[in-house]
C-alpha positions in Angstrom: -34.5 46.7 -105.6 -37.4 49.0 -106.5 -37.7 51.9 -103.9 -41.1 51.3 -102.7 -41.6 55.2 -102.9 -42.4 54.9 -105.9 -45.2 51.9 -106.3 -48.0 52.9 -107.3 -50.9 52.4 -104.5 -52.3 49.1 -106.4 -48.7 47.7 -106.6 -48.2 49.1 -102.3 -51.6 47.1 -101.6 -50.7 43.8 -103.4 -47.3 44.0 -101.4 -49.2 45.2 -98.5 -51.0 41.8 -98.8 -47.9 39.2 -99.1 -45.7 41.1 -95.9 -49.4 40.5 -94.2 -48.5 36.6 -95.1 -45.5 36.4 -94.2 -46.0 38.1 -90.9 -48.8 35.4 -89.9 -46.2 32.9 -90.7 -43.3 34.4 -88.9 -45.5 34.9 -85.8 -46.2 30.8 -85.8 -43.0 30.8 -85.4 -43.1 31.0 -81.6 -39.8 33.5 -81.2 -38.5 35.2 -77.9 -35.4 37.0 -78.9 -34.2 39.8 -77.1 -32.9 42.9 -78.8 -33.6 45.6 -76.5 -30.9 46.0 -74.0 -26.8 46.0 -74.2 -26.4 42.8 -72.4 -23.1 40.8 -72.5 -23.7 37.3 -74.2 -23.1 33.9 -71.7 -19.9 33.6 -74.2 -18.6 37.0 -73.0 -19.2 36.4 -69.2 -18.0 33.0 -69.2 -15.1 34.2 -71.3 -14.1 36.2 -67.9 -14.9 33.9 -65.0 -11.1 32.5 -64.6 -11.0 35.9 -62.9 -12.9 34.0 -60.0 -9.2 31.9 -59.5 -7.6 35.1 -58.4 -8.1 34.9 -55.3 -8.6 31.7 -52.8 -9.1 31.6 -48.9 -4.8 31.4 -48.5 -5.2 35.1 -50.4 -3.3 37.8 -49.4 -5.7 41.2 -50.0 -3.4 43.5 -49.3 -2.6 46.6 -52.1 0.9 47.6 -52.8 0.7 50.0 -49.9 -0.2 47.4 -47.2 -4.0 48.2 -46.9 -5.9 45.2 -46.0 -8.6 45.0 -49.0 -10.8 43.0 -46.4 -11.3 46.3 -43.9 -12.6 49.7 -43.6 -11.2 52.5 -45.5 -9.0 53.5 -48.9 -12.5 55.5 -49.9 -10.9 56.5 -52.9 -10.0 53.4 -54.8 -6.7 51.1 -54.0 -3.8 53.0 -55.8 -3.7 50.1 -57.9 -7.1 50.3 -59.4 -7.2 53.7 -59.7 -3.7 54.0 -61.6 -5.6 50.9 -64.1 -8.3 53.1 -64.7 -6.5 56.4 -64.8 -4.6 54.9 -68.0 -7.7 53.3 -69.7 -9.0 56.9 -69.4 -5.4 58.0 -70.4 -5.5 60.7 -67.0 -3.5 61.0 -64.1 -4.5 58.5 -61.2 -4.5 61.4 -58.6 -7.2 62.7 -61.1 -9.6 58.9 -60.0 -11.6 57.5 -57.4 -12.6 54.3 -57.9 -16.3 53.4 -56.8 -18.2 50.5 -57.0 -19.5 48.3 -59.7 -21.5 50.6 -61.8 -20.8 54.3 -63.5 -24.4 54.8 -63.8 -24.3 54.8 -59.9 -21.9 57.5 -60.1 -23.6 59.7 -62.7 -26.8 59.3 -60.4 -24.9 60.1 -57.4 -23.2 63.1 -58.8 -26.3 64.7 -60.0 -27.9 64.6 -56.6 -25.4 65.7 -54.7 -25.3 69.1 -57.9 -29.3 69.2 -56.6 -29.1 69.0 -52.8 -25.5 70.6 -52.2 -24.4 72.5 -55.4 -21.4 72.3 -56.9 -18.2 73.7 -55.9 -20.2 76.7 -53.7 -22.9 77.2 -56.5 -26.0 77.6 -55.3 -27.9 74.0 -55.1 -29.6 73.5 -58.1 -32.8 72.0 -56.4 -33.0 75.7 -54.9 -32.9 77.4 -58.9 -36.1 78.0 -60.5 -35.0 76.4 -63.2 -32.1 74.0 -64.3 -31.9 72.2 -68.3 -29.5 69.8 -69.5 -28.5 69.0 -72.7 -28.9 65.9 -74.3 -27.9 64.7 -77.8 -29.9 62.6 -80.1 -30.0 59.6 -80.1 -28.8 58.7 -76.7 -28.6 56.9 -73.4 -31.9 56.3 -72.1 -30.4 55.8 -68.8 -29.1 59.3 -69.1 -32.4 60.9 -69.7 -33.8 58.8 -67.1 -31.7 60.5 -64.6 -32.4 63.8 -65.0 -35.8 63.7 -65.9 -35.6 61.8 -62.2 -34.6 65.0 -60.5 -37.3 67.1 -62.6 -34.4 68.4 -64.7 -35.5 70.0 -67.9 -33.9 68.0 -71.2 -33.0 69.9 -74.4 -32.3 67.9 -77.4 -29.3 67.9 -79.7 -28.9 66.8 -82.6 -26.0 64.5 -83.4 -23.8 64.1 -86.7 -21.2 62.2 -87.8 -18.9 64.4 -85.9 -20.6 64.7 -82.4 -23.2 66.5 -81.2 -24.1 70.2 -83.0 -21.3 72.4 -81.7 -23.3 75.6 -82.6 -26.0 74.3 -80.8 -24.0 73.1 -77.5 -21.9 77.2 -77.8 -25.0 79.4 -77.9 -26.9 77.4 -75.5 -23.8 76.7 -72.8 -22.3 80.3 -73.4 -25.5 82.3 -73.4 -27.9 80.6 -70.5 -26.9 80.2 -67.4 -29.9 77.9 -66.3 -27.9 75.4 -68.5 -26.0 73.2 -65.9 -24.3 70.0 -67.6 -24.9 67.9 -71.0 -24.7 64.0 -71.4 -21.8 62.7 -73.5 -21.3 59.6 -74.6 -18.0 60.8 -76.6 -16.9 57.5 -77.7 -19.1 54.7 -80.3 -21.7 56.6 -78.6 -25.2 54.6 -78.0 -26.8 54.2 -80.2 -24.8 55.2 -82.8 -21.7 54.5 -82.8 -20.5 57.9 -83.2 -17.3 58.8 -82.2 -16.3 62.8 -81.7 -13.6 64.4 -83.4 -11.0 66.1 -82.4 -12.8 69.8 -83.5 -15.6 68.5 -81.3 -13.7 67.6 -78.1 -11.3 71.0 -77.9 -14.8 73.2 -78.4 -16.4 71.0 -75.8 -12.9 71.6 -74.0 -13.4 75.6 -74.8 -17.1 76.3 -73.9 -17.4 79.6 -72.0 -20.4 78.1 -69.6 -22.7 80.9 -68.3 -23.0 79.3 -65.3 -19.8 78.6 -63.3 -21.5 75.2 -62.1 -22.1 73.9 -65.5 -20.3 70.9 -66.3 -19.8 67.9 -68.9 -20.7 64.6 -68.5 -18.2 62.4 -70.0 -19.7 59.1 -70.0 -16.6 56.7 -71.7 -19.0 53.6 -71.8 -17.0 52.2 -74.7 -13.2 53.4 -74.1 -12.0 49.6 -75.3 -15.0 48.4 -77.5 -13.5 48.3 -81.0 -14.8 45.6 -83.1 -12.4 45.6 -85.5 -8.6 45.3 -85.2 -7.5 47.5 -88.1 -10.4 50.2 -88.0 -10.1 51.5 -84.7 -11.4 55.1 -83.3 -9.1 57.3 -80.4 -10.6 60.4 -78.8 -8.6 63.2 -77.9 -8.4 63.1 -73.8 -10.9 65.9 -72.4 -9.5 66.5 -69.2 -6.1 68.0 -71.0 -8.1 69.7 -73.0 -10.1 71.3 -70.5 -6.6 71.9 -68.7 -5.2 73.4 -71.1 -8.0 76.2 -71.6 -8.4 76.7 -67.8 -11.6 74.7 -67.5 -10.2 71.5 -65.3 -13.2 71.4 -63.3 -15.5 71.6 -66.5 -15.4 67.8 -66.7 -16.7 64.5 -64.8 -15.3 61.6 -66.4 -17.3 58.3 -66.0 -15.4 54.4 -66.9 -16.5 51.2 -65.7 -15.6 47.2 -66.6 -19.4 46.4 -66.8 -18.7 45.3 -70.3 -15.1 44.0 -69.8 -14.9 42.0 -67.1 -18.9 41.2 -65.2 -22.0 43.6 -66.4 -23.1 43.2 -62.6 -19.5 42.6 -60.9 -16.8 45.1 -62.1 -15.7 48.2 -61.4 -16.5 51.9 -62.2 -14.8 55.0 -61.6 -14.6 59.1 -61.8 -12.2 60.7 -63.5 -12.2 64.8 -62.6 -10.2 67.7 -61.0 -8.9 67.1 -57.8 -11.5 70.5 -56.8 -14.1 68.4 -57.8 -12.8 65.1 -56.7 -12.3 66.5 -53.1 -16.0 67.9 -53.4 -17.2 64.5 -54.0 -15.0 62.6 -51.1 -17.0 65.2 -49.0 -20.4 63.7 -49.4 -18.5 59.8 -49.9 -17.2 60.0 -46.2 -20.8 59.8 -45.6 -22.2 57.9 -47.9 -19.7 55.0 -47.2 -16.3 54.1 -45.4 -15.1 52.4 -48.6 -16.1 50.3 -51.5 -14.9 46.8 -52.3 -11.6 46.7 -52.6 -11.4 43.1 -52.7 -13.0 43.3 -56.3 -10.9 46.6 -57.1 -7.6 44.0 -56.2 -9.4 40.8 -57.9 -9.3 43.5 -61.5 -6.2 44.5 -60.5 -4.2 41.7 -60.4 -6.5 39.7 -63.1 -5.7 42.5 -66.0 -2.0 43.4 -64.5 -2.2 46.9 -66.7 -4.0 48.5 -69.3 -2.9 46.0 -71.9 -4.4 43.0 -70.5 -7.7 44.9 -70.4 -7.0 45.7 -74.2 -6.0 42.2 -74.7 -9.5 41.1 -72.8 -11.6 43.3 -75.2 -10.1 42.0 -78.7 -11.2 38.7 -77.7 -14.5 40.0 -76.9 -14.8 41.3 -80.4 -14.4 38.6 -81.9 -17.5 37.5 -80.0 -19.4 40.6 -81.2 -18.2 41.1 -84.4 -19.8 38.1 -85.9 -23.4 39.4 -84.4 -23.3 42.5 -85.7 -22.6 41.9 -89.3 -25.4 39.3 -89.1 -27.6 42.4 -88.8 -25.8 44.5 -90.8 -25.8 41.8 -93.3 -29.6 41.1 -93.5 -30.3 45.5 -93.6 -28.1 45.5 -96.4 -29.3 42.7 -98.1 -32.8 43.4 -97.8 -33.7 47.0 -97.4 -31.0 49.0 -99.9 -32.6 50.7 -102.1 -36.1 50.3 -100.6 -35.9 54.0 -99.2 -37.4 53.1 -96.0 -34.6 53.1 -93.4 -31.2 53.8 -92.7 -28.7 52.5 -90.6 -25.3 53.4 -89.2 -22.9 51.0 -89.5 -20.8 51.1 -86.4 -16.7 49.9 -86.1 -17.3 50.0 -82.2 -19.2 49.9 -78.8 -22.8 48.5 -78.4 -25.7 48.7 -80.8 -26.7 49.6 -84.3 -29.1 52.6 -84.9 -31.8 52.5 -87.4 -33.8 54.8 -88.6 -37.3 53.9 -90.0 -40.1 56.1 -92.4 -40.8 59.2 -90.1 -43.9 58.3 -88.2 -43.2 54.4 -88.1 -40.9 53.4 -85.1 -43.8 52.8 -83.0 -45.5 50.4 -85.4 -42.0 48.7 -85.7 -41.6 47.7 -82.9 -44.9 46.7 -81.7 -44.8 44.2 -84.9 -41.4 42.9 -83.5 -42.9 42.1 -80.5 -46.2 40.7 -81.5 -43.6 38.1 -83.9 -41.4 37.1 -80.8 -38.6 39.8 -81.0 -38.4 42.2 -78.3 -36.4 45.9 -79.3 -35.6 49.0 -76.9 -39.1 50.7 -76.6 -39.7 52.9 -79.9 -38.8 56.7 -78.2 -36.1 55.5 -75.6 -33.4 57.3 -77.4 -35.0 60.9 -76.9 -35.6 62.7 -73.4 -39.0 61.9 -71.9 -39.5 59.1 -74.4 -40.6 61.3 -77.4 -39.0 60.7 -80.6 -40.3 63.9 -82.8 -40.0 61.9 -85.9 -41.0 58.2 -84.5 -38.3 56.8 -86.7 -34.9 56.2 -83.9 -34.8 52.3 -83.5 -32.2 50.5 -81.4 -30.6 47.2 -82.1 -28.9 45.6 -79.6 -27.0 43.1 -80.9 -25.0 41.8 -78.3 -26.9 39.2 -76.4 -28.1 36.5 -78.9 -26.3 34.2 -80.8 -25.4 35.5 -84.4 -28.0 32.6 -85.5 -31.1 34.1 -83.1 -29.5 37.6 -84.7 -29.9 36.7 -88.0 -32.9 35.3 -87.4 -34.3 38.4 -85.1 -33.4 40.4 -87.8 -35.1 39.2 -91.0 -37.9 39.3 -88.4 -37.3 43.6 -88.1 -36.9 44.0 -91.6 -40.1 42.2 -92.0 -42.0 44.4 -89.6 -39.8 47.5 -91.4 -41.4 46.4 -94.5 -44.8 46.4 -93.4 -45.1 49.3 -91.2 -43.7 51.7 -94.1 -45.8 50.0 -96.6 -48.7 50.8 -94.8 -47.3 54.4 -94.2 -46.7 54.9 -97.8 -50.6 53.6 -98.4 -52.0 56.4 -95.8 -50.4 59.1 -97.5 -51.7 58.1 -101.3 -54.5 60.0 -103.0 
């Protein structure tokens, strides 16, 4: 297909005229698909609800060690669940405490307790004139929306193929010590689907923080979320690393089962040093007298091991796969060669990035709306909402069917069409 960079403004404005068709006709249409958040589909959930037979009234919820799971205490996880998610992380169990059914609860947590209490004898942060995080780009708006919670300053990194810029991360880490952490999300990261290599990890591993407080956080959303069976991605384990060049306490480690088992019913856990783990527990025997251990047994004896989880996950890929290619299908089919957006295409995790024209995001997705599909807001993947170029779009691929995907997306590249046509018309003479 002709790039449309290089129609002349006559042949832009006659095009300009049939997408304006087509989008009158597509908004008849009476849509209302969802595309902005990393839900799990019905068919994934329901895929997981024999884990609901575990357990019956005759039960007996007691761990390997004799603690009854229906009582006070074990604050740190059962021993069982923490040894299952000590070996999807691939760390020592000793090295896990096992909370409750979201990581993000944890992150949250664990940056409060940095602002009010410090960390590890550091003065509190909320006490500092001035604390920054870093944050690569694209990336977790739930991330951003944490710190920018506790009035934490965001700085933006940019991310390759590789991981975030290392040069960047070094001077900034090494040099200021009003740095105090960076989000990671090491692994298919959101949005995407970046995984970091092993250079990446072992100079994350070797940072020379000017602050002694400064730490990584290691957000493993997607740990077990291959799509594909034969093109798989493993990252090199970052609390050995860290070990290994005397930084154990450098890294917090953050794992759930929101996507493996139930988004709203699983389990979530820290993996860390045991300085920083014993830290925590200090502000936990507060906080609460234990989590739910019945759930933490219900994973337990539902996955067995580490396997079963990995067992769980290839059959949810073969749920997800389908959906994906659907978009990835329609992009290639209808926008290569068009020089108006590109798009990663991801072997793991959650969503699909896009990147539009600079300076049309915005108009993207306020088209996809208007026609019935709903995207992450245009800006989400960037601290504070600003996207400097207004072109990071986020596809979330998971909840519809692939139909409704397929559909939702000829929909976007619609809307992709008509937004950068009209771009391309501002900026002729």
């Amino acid at each position: 297909m002709k790039s449309y960079r290089k129609l002349s403004k006559e042949e832009l404005t006659a095009l300009k005229n049939e997408l304006e068709h087509q989008y009158v006709d597509a908004k008849g249409k009476g849509l209302q698909l969802n595309m902005a958040r990393g839900k799990p589909s019905v068919a994934q959930l329901d895929m997981t609800m024999d884990i609901m037979d575990t357990f019956n009234s005759n039960s007996i919820l007691k761990t390997e060690a004799g603690d009854d799971c229906r009582n006070y205490g074990v604050m740190e996880g059962i021993p069982e669940a923490r040894k299952l998610m000590g070996d999807l992380m691939g760390v020592a169990s000793e090295n896990v405490i096992v909370c409750g059914n979201a990581s993000l609860s944890i992150m949250y947590d664990t940056v409060s307790r940095s602002m009010t209490h410090g960390v590890l004898g550091s003065t509190p942060w909320c006490k500092l004139e001035k604390v920054k995080f870093l944050c690569p780009v694209p990336g977790y708006d739930r991330h951003f929306a944490i710190t920018e919670h506790f009035g934490i300053e965001m700085i933006n990194i940019p991310m390759s193929e590789s991981g975030p810029d290392m040069d960047m991360v070094e001077e900034l880490v090494n040099k200021d010590a009003s740095v105090k952490g960076i989000w990671c999300v090491p692994k298919y990261s959101n949005p995407q689907g970046v995984s970091y290599s092993d250079d990446t990890v072992k100079r994350f591993a070797g940072l020379k923080p000017a602050a002694a407080d400064f730490r990584i956080f290691w957000d493993n959303a997607y740990i077990a979320h291959h799509l594909y069976e034969d093109k798989q991605t493993e990252i090199l384990e970052i609390l050995g690393e860290c070990a290994k060049r005397g930084n154990e306490d450098m890294v917090y480690e953050f794992c759930s089962t929101s996507k493996i088992s139930f988004a709203g019913a699983g389990i979530a856990a820290i993996a860390s040093s045991k300085a920083n783990l014993a830290e925590m527990k200090k502000s936990m025997t507060i906080q609460t007298i234990g989590y739910d251990k019945i759930n933490q047994l219900r994973h337990v004896q539902y996955f067995k091991n580490v396997d079963g989880i990995r067992a769980q996950m290839k059959k949810q890929a073969d749920i997800l796969r389908p959906k994906f290619e659907a978009v990835l299908n329609v992009l290639e089919e209808d926008l290569t060669g068009l020089e108006i957006g590109t798009w990663v295409k991801p072997i793991g995790g959650y969503f699909i990035a896009f990147d539009s024209m600079e300076g049309c995001a915005k108009s993207i997705v306020a088209k996809c709306k208007e026609a019935g599909v709903t995207l992450t807001g245009a800006g989400a993947t960037y601290p504070y909402k600003k996207d400097p170029n207004d072109s990071s779009i986020r596809i979330a691929p998971s909840f519809p069917t692939p139909e409704e995907m397929k559909e939702a997306t000829d929909i976007f590249v619609l809307c992709v069409k008509l937004a950068s046509v009209e771009k391309l018309l501002t900026e002729c003479k």
